[in-house]
C-alpha positions as CSV (number, residue, x, y, z in Angstrom):
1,X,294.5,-98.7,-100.6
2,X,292.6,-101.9,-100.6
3,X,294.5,-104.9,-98.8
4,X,296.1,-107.0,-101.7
5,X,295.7,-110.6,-101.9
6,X,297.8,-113.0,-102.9
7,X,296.9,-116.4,-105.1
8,X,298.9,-118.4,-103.8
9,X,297.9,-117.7,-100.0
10,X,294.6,-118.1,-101.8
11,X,295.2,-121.5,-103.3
12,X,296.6,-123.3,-100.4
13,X,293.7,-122.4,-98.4
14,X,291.2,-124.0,-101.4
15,X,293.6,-126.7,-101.3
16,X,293.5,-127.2,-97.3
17,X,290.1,-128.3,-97.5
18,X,287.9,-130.7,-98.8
19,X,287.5,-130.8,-102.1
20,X,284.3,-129.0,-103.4
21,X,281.4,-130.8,-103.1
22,X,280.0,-133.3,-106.1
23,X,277.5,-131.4,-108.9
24,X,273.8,-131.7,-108.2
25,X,272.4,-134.3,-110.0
26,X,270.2,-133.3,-113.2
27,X,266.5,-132.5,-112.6
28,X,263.9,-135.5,-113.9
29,X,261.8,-132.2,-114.8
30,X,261.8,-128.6,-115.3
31,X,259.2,-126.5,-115.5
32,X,259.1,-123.1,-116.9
33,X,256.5,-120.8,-118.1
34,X,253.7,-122.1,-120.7
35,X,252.9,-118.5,-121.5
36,X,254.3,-117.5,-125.0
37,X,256.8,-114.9,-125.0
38,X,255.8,-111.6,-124.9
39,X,256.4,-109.8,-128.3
40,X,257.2,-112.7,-130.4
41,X,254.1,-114.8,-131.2
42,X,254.1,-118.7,-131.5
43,X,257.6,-118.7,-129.9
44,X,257.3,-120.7,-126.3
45,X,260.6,-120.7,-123.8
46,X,260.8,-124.1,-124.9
47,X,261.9,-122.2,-128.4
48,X,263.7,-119.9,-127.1
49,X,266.0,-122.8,-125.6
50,X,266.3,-124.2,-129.1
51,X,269.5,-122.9,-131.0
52,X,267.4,-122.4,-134.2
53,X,264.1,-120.9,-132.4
54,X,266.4,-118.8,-131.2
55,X,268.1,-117.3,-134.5
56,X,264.4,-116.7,-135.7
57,X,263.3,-114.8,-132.8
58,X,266.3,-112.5,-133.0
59,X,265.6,-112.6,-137.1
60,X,261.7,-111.3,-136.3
61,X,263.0,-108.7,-133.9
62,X,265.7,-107.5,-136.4
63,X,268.5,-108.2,-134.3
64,X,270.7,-109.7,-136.0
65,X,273.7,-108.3,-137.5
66,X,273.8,-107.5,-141.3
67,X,275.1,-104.3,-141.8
68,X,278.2,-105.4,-141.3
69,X,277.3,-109.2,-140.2
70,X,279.9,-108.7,-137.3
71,X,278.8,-112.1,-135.6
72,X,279.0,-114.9,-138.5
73,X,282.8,-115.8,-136.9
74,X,281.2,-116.4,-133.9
75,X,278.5,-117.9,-135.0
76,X,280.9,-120.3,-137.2
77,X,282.8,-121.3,-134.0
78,X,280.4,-121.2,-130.9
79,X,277.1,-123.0,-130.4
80,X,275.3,-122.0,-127.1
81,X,273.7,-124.3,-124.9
82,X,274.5,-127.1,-122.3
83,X,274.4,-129.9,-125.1
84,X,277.2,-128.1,-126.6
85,X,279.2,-127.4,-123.6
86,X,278.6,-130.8,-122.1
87,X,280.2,-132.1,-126.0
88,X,283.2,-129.8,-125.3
89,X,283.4,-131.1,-122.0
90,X,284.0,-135.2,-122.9
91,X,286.8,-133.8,-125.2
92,X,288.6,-132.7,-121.5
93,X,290.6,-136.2,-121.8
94,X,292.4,-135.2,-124.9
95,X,293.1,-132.0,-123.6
96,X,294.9,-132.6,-120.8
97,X,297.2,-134.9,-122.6
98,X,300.1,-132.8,-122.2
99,X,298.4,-129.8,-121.6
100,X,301.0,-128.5,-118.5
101,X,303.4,-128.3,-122.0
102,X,300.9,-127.1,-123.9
103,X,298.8,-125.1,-123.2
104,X,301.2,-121.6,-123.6
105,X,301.0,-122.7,-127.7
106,X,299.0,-120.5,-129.3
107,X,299.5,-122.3,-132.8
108,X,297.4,-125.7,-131.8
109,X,294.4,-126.7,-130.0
110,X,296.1,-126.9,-126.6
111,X,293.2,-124.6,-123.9
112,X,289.4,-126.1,-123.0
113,X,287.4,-123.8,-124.5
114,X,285.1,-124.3,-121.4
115,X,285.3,-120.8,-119.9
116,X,282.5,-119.3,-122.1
117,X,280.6,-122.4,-121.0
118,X,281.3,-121.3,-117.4
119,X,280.7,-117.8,-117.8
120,X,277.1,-118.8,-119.4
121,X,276.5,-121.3,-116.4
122,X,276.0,-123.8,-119.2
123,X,278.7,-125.8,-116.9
124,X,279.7,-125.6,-113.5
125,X,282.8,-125.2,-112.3
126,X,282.0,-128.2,-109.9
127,X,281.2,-130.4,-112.5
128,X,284.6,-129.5,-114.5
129,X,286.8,-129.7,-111.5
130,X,285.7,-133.4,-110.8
131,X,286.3,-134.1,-114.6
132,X,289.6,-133.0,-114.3
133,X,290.2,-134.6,-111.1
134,X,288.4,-137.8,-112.4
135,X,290.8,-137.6,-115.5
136,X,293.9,-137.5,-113.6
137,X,293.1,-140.5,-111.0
138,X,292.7,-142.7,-114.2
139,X,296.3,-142.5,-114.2
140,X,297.5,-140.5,-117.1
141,X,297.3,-137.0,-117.2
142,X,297.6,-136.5,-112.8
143,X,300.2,-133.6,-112.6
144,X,297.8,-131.9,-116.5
145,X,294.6,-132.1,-114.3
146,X,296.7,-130.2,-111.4
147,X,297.3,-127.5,-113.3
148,X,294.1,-127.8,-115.1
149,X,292.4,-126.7,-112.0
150,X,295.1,-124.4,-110.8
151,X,293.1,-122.2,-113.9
152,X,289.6,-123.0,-112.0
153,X,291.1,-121.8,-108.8
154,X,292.3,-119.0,-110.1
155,X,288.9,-117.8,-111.7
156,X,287.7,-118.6,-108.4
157,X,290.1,-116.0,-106.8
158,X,289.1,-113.5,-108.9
159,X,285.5,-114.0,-108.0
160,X,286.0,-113.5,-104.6
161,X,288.0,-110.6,-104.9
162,X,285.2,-108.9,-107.2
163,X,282.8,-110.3,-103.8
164,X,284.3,-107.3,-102.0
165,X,286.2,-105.1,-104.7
166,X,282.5,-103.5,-105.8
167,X,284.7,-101.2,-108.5
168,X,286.7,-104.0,-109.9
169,X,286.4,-102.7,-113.1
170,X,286.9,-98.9,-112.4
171,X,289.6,-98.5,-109.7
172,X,293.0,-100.1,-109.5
173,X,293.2,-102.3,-106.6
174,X,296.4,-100.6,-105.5
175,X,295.7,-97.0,-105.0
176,X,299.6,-96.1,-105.9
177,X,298.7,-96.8,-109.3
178,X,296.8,-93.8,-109.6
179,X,299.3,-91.5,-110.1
180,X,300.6,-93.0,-113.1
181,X,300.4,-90.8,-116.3
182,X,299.2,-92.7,-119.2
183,X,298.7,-91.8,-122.9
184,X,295.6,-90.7,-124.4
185,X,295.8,-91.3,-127.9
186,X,293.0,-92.7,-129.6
187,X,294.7,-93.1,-133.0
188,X,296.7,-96.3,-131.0
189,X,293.8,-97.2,-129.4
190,X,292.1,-97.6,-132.6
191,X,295.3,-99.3,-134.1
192,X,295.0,-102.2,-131.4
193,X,291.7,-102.7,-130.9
194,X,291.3,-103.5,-135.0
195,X,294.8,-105.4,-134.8
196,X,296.7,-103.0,-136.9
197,X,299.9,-102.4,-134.7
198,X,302.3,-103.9,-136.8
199,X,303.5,-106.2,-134.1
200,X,302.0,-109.8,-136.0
201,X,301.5,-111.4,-132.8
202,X,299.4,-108.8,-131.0
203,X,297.2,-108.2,-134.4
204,X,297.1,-111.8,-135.0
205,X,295.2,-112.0,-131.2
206,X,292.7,-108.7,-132.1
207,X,292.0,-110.3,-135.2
208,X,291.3,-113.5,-133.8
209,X,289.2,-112.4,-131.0
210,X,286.9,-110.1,-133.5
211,X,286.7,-112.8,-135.5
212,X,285.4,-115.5,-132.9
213,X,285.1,-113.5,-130.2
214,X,287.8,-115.8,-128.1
215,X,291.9,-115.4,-128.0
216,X,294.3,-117.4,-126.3
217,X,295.3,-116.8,-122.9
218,X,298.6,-116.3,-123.9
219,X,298.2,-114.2,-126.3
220,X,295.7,-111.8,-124.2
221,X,298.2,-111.6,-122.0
222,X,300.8,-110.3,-124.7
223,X,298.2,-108.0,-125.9
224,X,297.3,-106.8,-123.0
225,X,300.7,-106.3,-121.8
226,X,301.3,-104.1,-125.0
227,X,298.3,-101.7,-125.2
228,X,299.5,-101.2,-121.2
229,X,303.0,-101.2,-121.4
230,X,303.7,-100.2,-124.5
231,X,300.7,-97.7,-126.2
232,X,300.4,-96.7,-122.4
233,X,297.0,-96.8,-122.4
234,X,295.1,-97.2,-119.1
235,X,293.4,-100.7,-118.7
236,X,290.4,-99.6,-118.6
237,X,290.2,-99.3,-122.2
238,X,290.9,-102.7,-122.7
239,X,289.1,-104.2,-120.7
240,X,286.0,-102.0,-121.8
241,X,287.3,-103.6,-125.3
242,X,287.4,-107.3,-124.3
243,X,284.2,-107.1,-122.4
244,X,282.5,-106.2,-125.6
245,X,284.0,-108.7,-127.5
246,X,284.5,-112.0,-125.4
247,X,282.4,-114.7,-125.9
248,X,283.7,-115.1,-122.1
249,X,284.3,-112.0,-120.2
250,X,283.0,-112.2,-117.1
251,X,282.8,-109.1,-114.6
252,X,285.3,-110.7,-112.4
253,X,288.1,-112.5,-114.7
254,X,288.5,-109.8,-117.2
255,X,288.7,-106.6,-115.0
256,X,290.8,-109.3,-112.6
257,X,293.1,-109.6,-115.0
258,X,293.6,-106.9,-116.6
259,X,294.8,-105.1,-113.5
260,X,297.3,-108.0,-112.7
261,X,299.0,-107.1,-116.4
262,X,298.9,-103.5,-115.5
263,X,300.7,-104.0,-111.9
264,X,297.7,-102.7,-110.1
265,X,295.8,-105.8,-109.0
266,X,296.0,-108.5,-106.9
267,X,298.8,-110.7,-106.8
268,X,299.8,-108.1,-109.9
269,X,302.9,-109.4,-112.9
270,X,305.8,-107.1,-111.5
271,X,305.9,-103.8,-113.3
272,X,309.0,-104.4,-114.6
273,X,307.5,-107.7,-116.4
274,X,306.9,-106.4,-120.0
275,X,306.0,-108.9,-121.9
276,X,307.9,-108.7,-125.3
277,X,305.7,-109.8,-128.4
278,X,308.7,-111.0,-130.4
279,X,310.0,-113.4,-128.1
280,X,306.8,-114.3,-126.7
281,X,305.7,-115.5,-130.7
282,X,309.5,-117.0,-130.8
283,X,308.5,-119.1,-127.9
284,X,304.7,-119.8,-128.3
285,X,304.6,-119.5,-132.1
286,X,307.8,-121.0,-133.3
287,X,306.3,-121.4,-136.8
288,X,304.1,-118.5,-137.0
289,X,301.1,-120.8,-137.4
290,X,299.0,-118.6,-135.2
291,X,300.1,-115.5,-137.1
292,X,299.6,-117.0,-140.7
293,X,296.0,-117.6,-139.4
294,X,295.0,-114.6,-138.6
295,X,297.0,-111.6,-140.5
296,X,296.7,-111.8,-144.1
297,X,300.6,-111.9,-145.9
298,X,299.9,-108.1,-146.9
299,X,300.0,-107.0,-143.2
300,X,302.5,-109.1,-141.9
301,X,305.5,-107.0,-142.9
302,X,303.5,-103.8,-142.1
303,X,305.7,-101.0,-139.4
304,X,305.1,-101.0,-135.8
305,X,303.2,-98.5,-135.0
306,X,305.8,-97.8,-131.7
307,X,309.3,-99.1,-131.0
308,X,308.7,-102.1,-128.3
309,X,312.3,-101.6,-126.6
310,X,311.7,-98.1,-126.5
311,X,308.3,-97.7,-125.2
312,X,309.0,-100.6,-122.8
313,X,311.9,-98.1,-121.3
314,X,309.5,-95.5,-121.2
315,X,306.9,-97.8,-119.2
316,X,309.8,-98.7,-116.9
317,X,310.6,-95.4,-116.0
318,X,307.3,-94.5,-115.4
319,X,306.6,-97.2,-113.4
320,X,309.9,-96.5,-111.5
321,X,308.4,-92.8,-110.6
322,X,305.3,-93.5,-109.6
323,X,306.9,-96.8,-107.5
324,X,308.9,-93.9,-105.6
């Protein structure tokens, strides 16, 4: 079994020391290649870095989607490049107004929307820790920008573990966890993956993230919690799923984190946590703004496809067994 880390141990050791160094400065000039692409006449890189160049290049190679147009929700909600990400980035200050209350709503604009920005290297994380930090000393949102960066850190923890942890995304971290039996059943698979459980807050999240290609942190978390805990369907598969899907899946954060909602990662949710997708709307979704959005009214009175307390007994016992 691999030695199992801890965040927190983690955290305090970041926090021990200085505090990571300032950004580089912008470059007066960049120079890349004059040469035009190869394969797509009369398109330069300069082009290529052009949001619109870009679109016709993909347009001449035949690239983009049509059959069905599975990326005009993404398209709708993203634009690439650091001009964008830099945009999203002055909006931090709002934000963090209240975002340690916050940021668990799934029904408002409460989260950053910087990690695809991160994950792109459009942004640094340098440069968005000294926002936040810069945020907070102007007096108003000090213990926001705390737990602001708590989130950096935390990426930052999985990036180191995926430093040494070469099958991140293949082997559970602790080897225990091998033994447990889960259910292959692609029918459920299916069911999740196209948001069709009949749980509204879990098919309000798969809906969302097909849509834009992004989902709340909260509500991955309740997702992922179900397919796991509830379908009883290895992490793997969803993590295979969210990596083909996120506009922000990384190949340390989303294996990372999947494992800690299955129980056998780093610093792992207890296996006993289950998160239950009723409550967790009750809580998060108090007026099933977040649901309304994303499951039409013909699916929202639709049967689960499994009985949450009674699958969650089954995980527990499962869990129990392979514990002992």
């Amino acid at each position: 079994m691999s030695r199992v880390c801890t965040y927190s141990a983690f955290a305090r050791a970041c926090r021990s020391r200085p505090e990571p160094r300032d950004p580089h400065p912008r470059p007066d000039d960049l120079r890349g290649p004059a040469r035009t692409i190869p394969a797509v006449a009369g398109h330069r890189l300069s082009t290529w870095l052009d949001e619109r160049g870009f679109a016709r290049v993909l347009d001449a190679r035949g690239w983009l989607p049509t059959a069905p147009d599975w990326a005009g929700g993404i398209r709708a909600r993203w634009t690439p490049g650091e001009a964008a990400a830099r945009a999203r980035l002055d909006e931090l200050e709002d934000v963090l107004e209240g975002y340690g209350e916050s940021r668990d709503r799934s029904d408002g604009a409460s989260t950053s929307l910087l990690s695809p920005r991160l994950r792109f290297g459009e942004l640094s994380p340098h440069e968005v820790w000294h926002r936040s930090v810069r945020i907070g000393r102007a007096g108003r949102s000090v213990a926001a920008a705390g737990v602001f960066n708590d989130e950096l850190l935390w990426r930052e923890f999985a990036w180191h573990r995926r430093a040494v942890l070469t099958h991140l995304a293949t082997e559970n971290i602790r080897s225990e966890s091998d033994d447990f039996e889960w259910d292959d059943d692609p029918d459920a698979l299916r069911a999740w993956q196209q948001g069709r459980t009949g749980v509204p807050l879990v098919d309000a999240g798969m809906r969302e993230l097909w849509e834009t290609g992004f989902m709340h942190n909260r509500v991955r978390m309740v997702t992922a919690s179900f397919l796991v805990k509830n379908l009883l369907q290895h992490w793997t598969r969803g993590e295979q799923w969210f990596w083909d899907t996120l506009v922000d899946a990384d190949e340390a954060s989303n294996p990372f984190n999947w494992q800690w909602v299955a129980g056998s990662g780093d610093d792992a949710a207890p296996y006993f946590r289950i998160f239950n997708p009723y409550r967790q709307a009750e809580r998060f979704d108090p007026d099933n703004a977040y649901v309304n959005t994303w499951v039409p009214p013909e699916d929202r009175d639709a049967e689960p496809i499994v009985d949450v307390a009674q699958t969650r007994r089954e995980a527990l016992a499962e869990y129990r067994r392979v514990k002992s």
